[in-house]
N, C-alpha and C positions, 0 to 999 in steps of 0.2 A: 692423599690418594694418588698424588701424580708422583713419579721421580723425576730424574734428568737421563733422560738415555739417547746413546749412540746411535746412526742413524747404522750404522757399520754391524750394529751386535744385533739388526731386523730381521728376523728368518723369512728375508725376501720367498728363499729356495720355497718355503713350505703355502706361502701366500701364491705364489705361480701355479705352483703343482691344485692346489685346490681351486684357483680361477679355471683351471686348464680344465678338470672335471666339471667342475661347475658350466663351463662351455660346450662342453661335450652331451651335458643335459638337456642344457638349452635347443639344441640342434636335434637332439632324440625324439626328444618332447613335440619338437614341430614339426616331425616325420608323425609321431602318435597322435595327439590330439594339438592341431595348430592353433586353435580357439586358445589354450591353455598360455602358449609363449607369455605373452604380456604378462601375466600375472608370474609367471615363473620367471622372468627376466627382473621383475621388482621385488619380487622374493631375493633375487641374488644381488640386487642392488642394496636392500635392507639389509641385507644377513652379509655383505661387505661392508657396508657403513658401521654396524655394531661391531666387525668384527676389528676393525681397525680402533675405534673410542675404546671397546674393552684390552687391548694389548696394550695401551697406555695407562691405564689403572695398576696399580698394586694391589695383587691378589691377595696380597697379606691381611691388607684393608677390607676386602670385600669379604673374606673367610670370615672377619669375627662376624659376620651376621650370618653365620653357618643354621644357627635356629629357627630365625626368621625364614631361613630358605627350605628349611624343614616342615616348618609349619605350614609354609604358602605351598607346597607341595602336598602335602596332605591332604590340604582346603580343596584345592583344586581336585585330586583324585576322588576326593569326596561328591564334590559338585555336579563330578559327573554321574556318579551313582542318583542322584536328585533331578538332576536337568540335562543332564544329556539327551544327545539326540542318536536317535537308533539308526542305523545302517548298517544292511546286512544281517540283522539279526546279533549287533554287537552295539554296544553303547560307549561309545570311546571319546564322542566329539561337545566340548563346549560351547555354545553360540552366547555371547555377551555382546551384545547392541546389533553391531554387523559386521563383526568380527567373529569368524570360526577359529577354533582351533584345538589338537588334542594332547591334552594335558601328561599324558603319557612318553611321548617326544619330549618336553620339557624338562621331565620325571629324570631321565638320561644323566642330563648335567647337572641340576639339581643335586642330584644323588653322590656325584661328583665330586661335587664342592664343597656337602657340607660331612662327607667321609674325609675329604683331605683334610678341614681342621679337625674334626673327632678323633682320628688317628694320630696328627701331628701334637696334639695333645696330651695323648695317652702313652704315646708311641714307646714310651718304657715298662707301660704295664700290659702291650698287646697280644701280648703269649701268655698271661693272663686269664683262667676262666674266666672272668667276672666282664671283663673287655670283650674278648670273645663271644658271646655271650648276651652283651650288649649291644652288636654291632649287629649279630644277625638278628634280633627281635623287632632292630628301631627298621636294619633293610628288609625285613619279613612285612610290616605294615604294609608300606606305600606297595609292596611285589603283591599281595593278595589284592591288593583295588583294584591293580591294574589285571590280574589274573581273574577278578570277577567280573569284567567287563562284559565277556571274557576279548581276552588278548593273550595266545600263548606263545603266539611269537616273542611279541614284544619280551613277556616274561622269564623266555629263554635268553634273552640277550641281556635282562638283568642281572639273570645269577651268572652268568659268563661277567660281565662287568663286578661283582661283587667279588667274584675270586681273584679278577686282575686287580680290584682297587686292595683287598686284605693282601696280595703277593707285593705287590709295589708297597706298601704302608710297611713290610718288614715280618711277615708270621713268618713261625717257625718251620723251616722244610717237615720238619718232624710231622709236628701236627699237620700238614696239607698232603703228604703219605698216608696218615691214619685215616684222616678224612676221604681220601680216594678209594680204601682200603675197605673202608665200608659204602661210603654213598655208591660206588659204581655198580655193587650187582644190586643195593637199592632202589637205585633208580631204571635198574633195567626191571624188576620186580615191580615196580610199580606202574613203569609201562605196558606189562604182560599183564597184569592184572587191569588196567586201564582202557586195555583194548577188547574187555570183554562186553558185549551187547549189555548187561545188564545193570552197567557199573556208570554211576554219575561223576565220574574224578574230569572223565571231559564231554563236553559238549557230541550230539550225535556227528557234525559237521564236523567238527576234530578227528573225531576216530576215523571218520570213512577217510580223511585229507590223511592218515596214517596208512590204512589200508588199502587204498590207492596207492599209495608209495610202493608196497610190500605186496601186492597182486596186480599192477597198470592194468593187464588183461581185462581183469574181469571188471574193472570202473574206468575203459577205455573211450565212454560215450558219456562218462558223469563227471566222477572226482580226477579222472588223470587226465580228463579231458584236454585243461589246459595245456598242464607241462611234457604232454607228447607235442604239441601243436607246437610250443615256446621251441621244442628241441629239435623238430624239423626244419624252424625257423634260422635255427642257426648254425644249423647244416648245411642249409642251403644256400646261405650265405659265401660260403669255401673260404677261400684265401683274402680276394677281393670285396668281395659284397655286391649285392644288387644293384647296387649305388643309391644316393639320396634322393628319398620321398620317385621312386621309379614306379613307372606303370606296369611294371611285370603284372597276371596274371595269375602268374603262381605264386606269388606272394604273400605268403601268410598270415601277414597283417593287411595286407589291401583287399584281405579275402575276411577281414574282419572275425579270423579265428580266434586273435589274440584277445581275453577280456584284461581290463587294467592294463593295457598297453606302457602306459604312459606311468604307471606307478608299478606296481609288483613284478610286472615282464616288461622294463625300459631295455633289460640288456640283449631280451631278445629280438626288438628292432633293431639296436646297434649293431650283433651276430648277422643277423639280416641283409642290414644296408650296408654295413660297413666291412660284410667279412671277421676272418680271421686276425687280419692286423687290428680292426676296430677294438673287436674284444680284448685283443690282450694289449690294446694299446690304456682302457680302463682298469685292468686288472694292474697292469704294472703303476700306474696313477695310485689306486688305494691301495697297493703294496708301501711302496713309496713314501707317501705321507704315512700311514704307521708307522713305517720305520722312523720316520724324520722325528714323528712323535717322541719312541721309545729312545731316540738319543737326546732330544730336548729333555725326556726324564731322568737320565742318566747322568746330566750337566746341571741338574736343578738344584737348588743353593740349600732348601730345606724338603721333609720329605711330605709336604701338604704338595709343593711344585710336582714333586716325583711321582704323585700318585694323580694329579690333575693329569699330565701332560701321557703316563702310561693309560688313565683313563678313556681320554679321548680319542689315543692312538689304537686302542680296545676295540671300546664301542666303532669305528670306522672301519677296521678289518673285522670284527666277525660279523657286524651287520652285512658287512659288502658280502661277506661268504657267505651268507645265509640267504641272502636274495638271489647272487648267480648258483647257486647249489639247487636252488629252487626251481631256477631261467632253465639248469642244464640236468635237472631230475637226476642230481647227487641226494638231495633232499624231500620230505614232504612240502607240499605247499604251506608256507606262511602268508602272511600280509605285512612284509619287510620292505618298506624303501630300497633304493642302492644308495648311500649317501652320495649327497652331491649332483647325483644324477637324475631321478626319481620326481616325478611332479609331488609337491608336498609340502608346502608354505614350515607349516610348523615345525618340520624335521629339517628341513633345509636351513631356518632362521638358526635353529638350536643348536646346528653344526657347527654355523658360524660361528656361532658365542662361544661355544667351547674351543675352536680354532684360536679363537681372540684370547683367552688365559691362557692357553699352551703359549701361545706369541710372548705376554707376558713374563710367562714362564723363564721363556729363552732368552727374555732381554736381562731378567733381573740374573740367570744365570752366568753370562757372561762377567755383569758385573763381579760379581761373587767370588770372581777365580783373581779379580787384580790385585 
C-alpha cells in the first residue's frame, strides 16, 4: 500500500493553495454563522488529516477495490431514499448514530475512483460501443438517486464530472462532437419543455428557481429574492469591502437578507466584507488548484492517475462556478457549496480525500519520469 517517496516530489504548492481557502472559509463562516467555526475548523482539521494519510497510499492499491466503492455508493444513495432525513422539501441527508452526513458529496469521488480503474482497464476498448455504453448505464444509476432526491444541482455537476472523467480516460474527439451535435439542442428541448407548468421532469421549486432566473422582475419578492440581495451584497462591497464581521447598517447580511449565508451565498459575505480584492482573491485560489490539478494529470504515470487528478481539478472548478454564478446571478439558484469555503462537513471532508489521491497522484508521478 505504502511506497517510498521523496519529500521534494510533495505538491506542497497545491496543499497551501487549499489550506489558504480552506482559511478563508473559516473566517467567512465566522462573519456568517460564528456558532458554526468550531465544527468547521474540525471539519478542516479531519479533512487535512485524511488528506495527508491518503497521499501516501498507492492509488493503484486502492483502485482494485473500485467495486466495493461502487457498491458502497449505491448502498448509501439508496439508504437515503429509505431513511433519509427531509429538509427543505428534499431528502438528501443520512443520520447513522450521531453522525449526519450526505451521501451525495461522497458520490463525487466515489464515482472518481472507481471510473479511473473501469477505464484504465478497458482503456483500449473505450471507443468501443459496448464500453461506452457501459459506463454511462453503470453512471446513469447512482446520477438518478441522487436526481430523485431531488438534487439538480448536484446532478448537473455529475454529468459535467462524467464528460471530464470519459475526456481525461481518452474518448474519441469524434464521438464527443457527435455527441454535442445532438445532446445540446436535446437538452435545450428538454428544458423548454420542462419549464412548462404542467410537466413533472422537475420539481415545482425548480422551475420557478428557473424562471426567476429568466423574469427576476416578476419573482423579485419570492424565487430571486435571494440572488438580487446576494448581488447587492457584493456590490456593495466595491474594491475594499466593509471590512470584517462590521456593524454597517446597510449591510446585507447584518440586515439578515442573506438565507444560507454561510453555505450557498459564503461568497457573498466575502464580496461583502472583503470587497473586490476578497473575491477574486477566491476565484484566483479555485482557478489555481484546478489548474495545479490538470498538470498533476498531465504528469500522471497511468491513465486511472490522469483521470483521478483531471477529476477532482473538475469537480472544484465547476462546483466553484456554479455557486459564484449563483452568488452573482450569472446562474439559477442551486444548493452548491463553494468548495473549500462553504459550511458543509461532508463536502468539505470529501474534498480533502480527493486532494489527498491527486497528492498521490503527483508523488507516484514524479517517480515515473526517473
Amino acid at each position: 500500500m505504502f511506497k517510498k517517496y521523496r519529500v521534494r516530489d510533495y505538491d506542497f504548492k497545491l496543499v497551501l493553495m487549499v489550506l489558504a481557502l480552506s482559511a478563508i472559509g473559516v473566517i467567512a463562516i465566522g462573519s456568517a454563522e460564528e456558532s458554526l467555526v468550531s465544527r468547521q475548523l474540525a471539519g478542516v482539521a479531519a479533512g487535512v488529516f485524511l488528506m495527508v494519510v491518503i497521499s501516501f497510499f498507492d492509488y493503484t492499491m486502492i483502485l482494485k477495490l473500485n467495486w466495493l466503492m461502487y457498491a458502497a455508493n449505491l448502498v448509501l444513495l439508496l439508504a437515503v431514499w429509505q431513511f433519509g432525513e427531509e429538509k427543505k422539501g428534499a431528502i438528501r441527508w443520512l443520520k447513522i448514530g450521531g453522525l449526519q452526513f450526505q451521501p451525495s458529496e461522497t458520490a463525487k469521488i466515489l464515482l472518481i475512483l472507481f471510473f479511473a480503474q473501469f477505464i484504465m482497464k478497458h482503456r483500449k476498448k473505450l471507443n468501443t460501443v459496448w464500453i461506452i455504453v457501459s459506463c454511462v448505464v453503470m453512471y446513469a444509476v447512482p446520477w438518478f438517486l441522487v436526481w430523485e432526491q431531488p438534487d439538480l444541482s448536484t446532478s448537473m455537476v455529475l454529468l459535467v464530472m462524467f464528460c471530464i472523467i470519459m475526456f481525461a480516460g481518452g474518448i474519441s474527439l469524434k464521438l464527443v462532437f457527435a455527441v454535442l451535435a445532438v445532446a445540446i439542442p436535446a437538452v435545450a428541448l428538454v428544458i423548454s419543455l420542462a419549464l412548462q407548468p404542467d410537466n413533472d421532469f422537475l420539481t415545482d421549486n425548480q422551475r420557478n428557481r428557473i424562471l426567476a432566473f429568466v423574469n427576476p422582475e416578476e419573482y423579485e419578492t419570492t424565487f430571486a429574492y435571494q440572488q438580487l440581495n446576494s448581488v447587492t451584497a457584493i456590490a456593495s462591497g466595491q474594491l475594499d469591502g466593509k471590512g470584517y464581521k462590521n456593524n454597517e447598517i446597510t449591510s446585507v447580511k447584518n440586515g439578515n437578507f442573506l438565507s444560507e449565508a454561510q453555505t450557498d451565498f459564503i461568497f457573498s459575505v466575502i464580496g461583502e466584507e472583503f470587497g473586490f480584492k476578497g473575491s477574486v482573491t477566491v476565484i484566483v485560489l479555485l482557478f489555481a488548484i484546478s489548474l495545479e490539478c490538470i498538470s498533476v494529470a498531465r504528469k500522471a504515470k497511468d491513465v486511472a492517475g490522469t483521470i483521478i487528478a483531471a477529476g477532482v481539478g473538475g469537480l472544484v472548478a465547476f462546483q466553484g462556478f456554479f455557486n459564484i454564478g449563483v452568488a452573482t446571478f450569472i446562474l439559477p439558484t442551486t444548493g452548491l457549496t463553494l468548495p473549500f469555503v462553504s459550511y458543509g462537513l461532508t463536502s468539505l471532508i470529501s474534498l480533502f480525500m480527493g486532494m489527498g489521491f491527486v497528492l498521490n497522484v503527483r508523488l507516484q508521478a514524479k517517480r515515473a519520469k526517473q
